[in-house]
LOSE-155858 format. One record per residue: residue in three letters; x, y, z of N, C-alpha, C in turn. Coordinates in steps of 0.001 Angstrom, whole numbers, plus 500000, padded with zeros to 6 digits. Each point is the difference from the previous one (the first is absolute). Layout:
REM LOSE-155858
alaXYZXYZXYZ...
//
This chain:
REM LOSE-155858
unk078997085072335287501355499457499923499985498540499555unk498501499326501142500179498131499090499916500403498752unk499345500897499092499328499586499251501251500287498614unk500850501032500649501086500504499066500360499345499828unk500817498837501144500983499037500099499161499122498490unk499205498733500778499102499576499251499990500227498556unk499796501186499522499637500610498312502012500228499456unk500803499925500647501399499539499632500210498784500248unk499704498950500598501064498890500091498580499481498643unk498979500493499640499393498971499111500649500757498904unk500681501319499954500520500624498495501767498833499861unk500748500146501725501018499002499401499627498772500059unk499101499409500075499903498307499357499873499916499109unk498860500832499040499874500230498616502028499880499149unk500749500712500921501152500251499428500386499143500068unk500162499061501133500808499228500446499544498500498786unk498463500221499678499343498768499515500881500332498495unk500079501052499520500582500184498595501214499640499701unk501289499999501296501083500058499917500146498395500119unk498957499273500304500345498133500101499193499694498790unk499503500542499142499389499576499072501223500462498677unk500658501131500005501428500766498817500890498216500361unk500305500645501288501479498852500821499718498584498936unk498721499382500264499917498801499295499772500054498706unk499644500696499856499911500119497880501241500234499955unk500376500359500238501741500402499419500764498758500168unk499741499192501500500574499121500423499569498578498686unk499204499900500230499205499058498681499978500299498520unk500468500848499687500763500386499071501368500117499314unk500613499596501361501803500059499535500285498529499606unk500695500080498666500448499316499564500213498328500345unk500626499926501940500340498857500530499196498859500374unk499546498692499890499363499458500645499895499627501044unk499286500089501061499900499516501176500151498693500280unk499371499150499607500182498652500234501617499688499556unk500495500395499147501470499921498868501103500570501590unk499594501210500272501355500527501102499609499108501572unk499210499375500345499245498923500864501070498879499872unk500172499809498919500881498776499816501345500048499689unk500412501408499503501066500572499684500827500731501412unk499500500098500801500266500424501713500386498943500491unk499387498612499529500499498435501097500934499352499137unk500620500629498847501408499978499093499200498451499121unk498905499934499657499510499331499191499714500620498834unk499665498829498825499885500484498371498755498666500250unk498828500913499713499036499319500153499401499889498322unk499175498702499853500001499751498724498211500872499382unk499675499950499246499401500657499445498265499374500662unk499839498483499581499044499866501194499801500098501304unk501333500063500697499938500489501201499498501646500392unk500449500865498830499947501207500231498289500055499984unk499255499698498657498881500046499827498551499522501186unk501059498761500692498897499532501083500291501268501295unk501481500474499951499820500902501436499267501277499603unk500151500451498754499160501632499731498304499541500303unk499729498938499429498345499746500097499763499644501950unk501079499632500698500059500117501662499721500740500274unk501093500668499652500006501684500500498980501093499377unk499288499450499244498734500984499541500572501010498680unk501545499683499470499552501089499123500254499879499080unk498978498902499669498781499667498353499045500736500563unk499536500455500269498387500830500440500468501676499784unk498795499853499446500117501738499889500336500889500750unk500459500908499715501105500919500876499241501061500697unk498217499873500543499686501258500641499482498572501041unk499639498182499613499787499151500732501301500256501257unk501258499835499086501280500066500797500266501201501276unk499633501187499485499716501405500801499166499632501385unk498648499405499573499432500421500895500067498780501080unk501010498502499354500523498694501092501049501024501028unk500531500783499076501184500494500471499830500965501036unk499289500568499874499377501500500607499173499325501196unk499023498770499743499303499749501187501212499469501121unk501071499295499409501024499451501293500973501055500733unk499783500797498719501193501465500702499165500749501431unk498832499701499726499209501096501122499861498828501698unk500344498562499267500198499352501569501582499804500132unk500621500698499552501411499830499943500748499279499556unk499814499403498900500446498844499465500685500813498144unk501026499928499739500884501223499389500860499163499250unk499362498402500173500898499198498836501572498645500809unk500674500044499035500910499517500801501219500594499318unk501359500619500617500793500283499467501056499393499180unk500428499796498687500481498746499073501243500049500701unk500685501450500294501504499887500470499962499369501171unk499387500424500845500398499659501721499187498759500401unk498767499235499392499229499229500331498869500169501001unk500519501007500420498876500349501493498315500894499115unk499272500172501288499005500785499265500570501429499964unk499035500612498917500638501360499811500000501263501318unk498819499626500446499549501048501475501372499265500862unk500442498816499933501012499700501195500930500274499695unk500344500050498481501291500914499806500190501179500528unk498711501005499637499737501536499860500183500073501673unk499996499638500815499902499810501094501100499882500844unk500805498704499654501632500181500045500837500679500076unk499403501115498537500926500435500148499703502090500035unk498957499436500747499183501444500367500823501054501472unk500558498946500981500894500604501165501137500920499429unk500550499312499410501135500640499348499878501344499697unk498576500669498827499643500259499094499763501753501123unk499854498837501358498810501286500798501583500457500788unk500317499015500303501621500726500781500626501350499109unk500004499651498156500588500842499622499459501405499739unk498821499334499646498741501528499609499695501168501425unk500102499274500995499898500496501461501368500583500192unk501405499976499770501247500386500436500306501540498833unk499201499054498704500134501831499235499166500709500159unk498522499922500380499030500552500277500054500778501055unk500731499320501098500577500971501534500799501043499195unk501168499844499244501071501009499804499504501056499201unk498854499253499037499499501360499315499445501120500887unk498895499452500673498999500713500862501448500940500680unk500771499704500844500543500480501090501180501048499226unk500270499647498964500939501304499113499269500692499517unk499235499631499208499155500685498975499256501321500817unk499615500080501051498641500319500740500999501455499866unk501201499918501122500650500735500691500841501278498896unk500111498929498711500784500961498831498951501001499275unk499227498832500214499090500731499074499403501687500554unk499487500159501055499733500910501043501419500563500022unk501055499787500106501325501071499826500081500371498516unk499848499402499348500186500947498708498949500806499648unk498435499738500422498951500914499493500005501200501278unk500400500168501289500513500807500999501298500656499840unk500809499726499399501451500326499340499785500533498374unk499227499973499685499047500103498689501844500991499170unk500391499565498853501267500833499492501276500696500991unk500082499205500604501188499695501169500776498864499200unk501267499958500784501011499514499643499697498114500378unk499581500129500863499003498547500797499176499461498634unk499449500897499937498740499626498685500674499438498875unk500804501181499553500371499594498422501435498390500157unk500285499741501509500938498490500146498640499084500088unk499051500133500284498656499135500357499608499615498564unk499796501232499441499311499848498597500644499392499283unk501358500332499632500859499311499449500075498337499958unk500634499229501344499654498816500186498928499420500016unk498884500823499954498813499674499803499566499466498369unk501052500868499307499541499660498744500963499405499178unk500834500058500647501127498334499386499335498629500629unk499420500269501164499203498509500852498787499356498732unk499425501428499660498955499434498999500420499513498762unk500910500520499601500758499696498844500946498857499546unk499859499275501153501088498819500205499126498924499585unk500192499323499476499216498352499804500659499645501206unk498992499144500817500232499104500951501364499101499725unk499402499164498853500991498440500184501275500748499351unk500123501740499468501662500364500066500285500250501647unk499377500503500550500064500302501338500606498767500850unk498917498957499996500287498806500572501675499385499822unk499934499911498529500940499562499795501728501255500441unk499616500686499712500748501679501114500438499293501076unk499009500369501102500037499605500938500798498428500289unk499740499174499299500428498300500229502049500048499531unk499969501555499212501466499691499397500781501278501399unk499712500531500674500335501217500929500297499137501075unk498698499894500691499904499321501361500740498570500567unk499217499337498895500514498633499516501488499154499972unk499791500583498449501382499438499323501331501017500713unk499577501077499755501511501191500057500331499926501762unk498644500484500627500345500386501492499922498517501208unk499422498891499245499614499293500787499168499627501276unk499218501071500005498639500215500957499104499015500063unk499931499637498756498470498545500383500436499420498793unk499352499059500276499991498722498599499187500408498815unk501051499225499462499450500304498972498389499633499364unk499679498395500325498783499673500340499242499905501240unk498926500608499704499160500472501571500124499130500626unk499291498905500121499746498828500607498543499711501034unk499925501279500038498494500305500571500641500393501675unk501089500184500008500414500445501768499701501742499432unk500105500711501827499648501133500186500941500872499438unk501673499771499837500724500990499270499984499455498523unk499462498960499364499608499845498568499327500517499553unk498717500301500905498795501152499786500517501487499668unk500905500390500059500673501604500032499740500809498429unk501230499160499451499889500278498779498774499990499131unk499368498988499940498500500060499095498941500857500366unk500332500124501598499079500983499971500037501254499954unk501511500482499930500150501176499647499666500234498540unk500789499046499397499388500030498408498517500387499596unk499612499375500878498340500106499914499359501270500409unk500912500598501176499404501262501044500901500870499081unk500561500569499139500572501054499927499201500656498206unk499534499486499086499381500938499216498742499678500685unk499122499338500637498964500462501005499705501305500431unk501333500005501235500285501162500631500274501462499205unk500589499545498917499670501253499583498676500342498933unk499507499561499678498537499766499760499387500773500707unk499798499453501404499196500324501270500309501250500232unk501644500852500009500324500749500414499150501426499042unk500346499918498844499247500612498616498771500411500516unk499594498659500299498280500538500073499702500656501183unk500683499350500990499723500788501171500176501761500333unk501213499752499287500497501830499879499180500476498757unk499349500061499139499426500664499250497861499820501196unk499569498738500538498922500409501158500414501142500678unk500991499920500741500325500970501070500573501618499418unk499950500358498795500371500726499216498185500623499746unk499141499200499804498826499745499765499425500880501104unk500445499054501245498952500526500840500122501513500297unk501766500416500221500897500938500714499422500884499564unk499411500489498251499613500930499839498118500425500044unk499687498653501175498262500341499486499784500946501033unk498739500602500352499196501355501034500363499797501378unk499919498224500358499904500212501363501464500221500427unk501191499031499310501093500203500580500179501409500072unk499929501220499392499708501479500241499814500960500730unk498706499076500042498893500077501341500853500077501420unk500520498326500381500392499567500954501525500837500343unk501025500259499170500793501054500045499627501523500581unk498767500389499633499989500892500169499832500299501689unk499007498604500265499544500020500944501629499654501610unk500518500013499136501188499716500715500734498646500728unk499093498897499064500523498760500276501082499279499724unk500331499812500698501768499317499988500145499474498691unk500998500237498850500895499128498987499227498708500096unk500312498709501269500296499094499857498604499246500547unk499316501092500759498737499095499794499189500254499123unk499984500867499012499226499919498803500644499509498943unk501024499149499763500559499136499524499606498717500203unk500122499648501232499548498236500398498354499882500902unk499703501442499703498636499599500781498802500361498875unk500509501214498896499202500384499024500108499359498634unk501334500254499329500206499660499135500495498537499384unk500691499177501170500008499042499717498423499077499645unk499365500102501323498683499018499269499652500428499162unk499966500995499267499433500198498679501096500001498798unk500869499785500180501228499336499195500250498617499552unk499004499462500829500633498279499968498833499559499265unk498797500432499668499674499118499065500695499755498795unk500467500955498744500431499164499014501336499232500587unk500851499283500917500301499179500450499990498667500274unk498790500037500529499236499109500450499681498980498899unk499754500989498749499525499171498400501563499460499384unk500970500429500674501375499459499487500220498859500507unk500004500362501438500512498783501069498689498752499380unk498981500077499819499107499216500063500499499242498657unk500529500665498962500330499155498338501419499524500697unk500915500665500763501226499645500254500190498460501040unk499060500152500158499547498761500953500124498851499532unk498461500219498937499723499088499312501119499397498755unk500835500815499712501037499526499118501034499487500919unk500285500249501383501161499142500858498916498485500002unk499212500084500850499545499137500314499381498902498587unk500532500409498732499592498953499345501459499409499006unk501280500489501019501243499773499876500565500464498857unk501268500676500507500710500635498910500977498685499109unk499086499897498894501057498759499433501419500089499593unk500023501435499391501712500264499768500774500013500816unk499681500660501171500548500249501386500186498487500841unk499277499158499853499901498882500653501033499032499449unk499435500061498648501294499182499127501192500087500457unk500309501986499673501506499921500023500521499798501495unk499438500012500889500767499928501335499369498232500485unk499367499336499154499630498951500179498980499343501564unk499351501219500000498860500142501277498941499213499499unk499635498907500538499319499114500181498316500458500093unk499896501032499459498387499977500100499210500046498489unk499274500569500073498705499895498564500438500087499420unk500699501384499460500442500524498760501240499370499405unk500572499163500976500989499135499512499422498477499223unk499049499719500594499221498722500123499175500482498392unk499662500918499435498669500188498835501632500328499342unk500559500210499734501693499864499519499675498744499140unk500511498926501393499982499008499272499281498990499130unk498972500533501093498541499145499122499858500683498474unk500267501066499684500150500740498254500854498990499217unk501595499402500973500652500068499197499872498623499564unk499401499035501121499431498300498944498833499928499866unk499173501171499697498527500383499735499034499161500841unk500454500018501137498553499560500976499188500867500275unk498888499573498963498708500902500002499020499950501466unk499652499066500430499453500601501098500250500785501033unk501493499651500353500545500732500565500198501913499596unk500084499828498987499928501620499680498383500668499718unk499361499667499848498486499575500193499757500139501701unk500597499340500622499550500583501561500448500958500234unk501665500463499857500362501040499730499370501389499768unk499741500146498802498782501102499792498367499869500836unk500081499479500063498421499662501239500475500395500956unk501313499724500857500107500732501053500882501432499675unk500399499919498846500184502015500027498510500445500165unk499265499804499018498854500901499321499081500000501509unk500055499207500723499511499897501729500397501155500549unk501373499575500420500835501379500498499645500903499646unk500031500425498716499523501523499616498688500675500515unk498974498645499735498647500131499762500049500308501811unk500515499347501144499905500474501400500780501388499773unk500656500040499981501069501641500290498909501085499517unk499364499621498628498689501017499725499245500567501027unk499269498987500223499034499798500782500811500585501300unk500805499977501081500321500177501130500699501737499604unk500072500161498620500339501436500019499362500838499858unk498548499546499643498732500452500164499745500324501065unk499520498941500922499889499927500869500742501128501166unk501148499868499538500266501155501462500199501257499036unk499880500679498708499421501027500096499143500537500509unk498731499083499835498881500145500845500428500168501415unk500390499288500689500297500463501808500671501430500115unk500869500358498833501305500532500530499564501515499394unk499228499960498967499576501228499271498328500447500968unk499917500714500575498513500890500495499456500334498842unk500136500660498929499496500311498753499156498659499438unk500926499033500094499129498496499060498847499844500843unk500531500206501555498605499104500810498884501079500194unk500267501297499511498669500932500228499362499879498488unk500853499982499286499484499218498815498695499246499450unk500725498558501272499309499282500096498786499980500649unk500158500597500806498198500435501125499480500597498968unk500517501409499189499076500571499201499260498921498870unk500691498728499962499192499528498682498823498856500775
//
């Protein structure tokens, strides 16, 4: 098991090492100057020798794999630059405004799990029932919806027409409602899809058969048989679904004006503060690179097959 773990987190560093090496070529490549938006952020017009003495400061007259690897050695003690918009360092931005980020990803992440689970198991148990085909249905207008039409749905219903919540979140607990429904509802039906086509999966393999025959109750060979062996491809959803809350929904954030990441790499695009979007992707391509790894990981616990597997090798 060390050794599994071990022989993956050295396959995602390899990844993780590739995705800060793209981020900055691209970054060192766009058009803008750094030293130029440095001075253009403190509403100065800096003159041409000025510009020339801060790029040779800031290192970038030196070759651009010298620059990588100044850059790359400070990123690994946490040091991610300084942000041109906000002035702070970039990790203290990313940081700031990381609570927010987890309040919202955590409030849709509950609603998915707790709808999704229950529909999903009624429509693959209801399998062409009248239940099913209202499940399926909303299930597949949920997927079919772009979010930020949704969002914005939702912001003109609740909002504007009925007067239920504000219109801007503000980061209080009934501001949280709306975005995260926005967020929890083509999820949920996502989740629901997959779940009812597992449990569709399992319903028809030997043992459930078996266990029928043998005269075991409906409902415990439902939540005692078929569910654990239902929830892995799940597990590989929730684990990407995660990782995309938790590295903030920027449309979603924008439009209800929620104060976390995806609102924050918004803005940093829109007066091109490169480091800041530069930490940005360092801490997605993180996120991902953990959610991997921890979805690994409890296959292994959760699957008997992987770990006899594993003794056999």
């Amino acid at each position: 098991m060390i050794k599994y773990i071990l022989r993956r987190m050295i396959q995602l560093a390899a990844v993780l090492l590739g995705v800060t090496f793209l981020t900055f070529i691209i970054t060192w490549a766009a058009p803008s100057d750094g030293a130029e938006m440095k001075y253009v952020s403190m509403g100065m017009i800096p003159s041409p020798e000025l510009l020339e003495q801060t790029r040779e400061g800031m290192g970038l007259n030196d070759p651009v794999l010298v620059q990588y690897v100044r850059w790359l050695g400070a990123a690994v003690t946490g040091d991610l630059g300084e942000s041109v918009k906000f002035g702070d360092p970039v990790l203290t931005q990313l940081a700031k405004k990381l609570p927010m980020t987890l309040k919202l990803a955590g409030a849709a992440m509950a609603v998915v799990i707790f709808v999704s689970l229950p529909l999903g198991i009624l429509t693959a148990v209801r399998k062409n029932t009248w239940a099913d085909y209202i499940v399926r249905f909303f299930s597949f207008f949920g997927v079919s919806v772009p979010n930020f039409w949704l969002g914005l749905l939702l912001m003109y219903v609740f909002a504007v027409r009925l007067g239920w919540f504000r219109v801007v979140s503000g980061g209080t607990p009934g501001g949280m409602v709306l975005p995260a429904a926005a967020l929890a509802v083509p999820m949920v039906s996502g989740f629901v899809r997959q779940i009812r086509a597992a449990f569709l999966e399992e319903l028809s393999s030997n043992y459930v058969v078996g266990a029928r025959a043998r005269g075991i109750p409906e409902r415990t060979i439902i939540l005692c048989h078929v569910l654990p062996n239902a929830v892995f491809p799940v597990i590989t959803l929730a684990g990407l679904s995660a990782g995309q809350l938790l590295g903030g929904a920027a449309i979603i954030e924008t439009i209800f004006s929620w104060q976390g990441i995806g609102n924050m790499v918004v803005e940093a695009i829109r007066v091109r503060d490169y480091p800041l979007i530069q930490g940005y992707v360092i801490w997605m391509a993180v996120i991902y690179v953990t959610v991997n790894l921890l979805v690994d990981v409890s296959y292994h616990f959760l699957d008997p097959q992987m770990r006899l597997g594993r003794r056999a090798d």
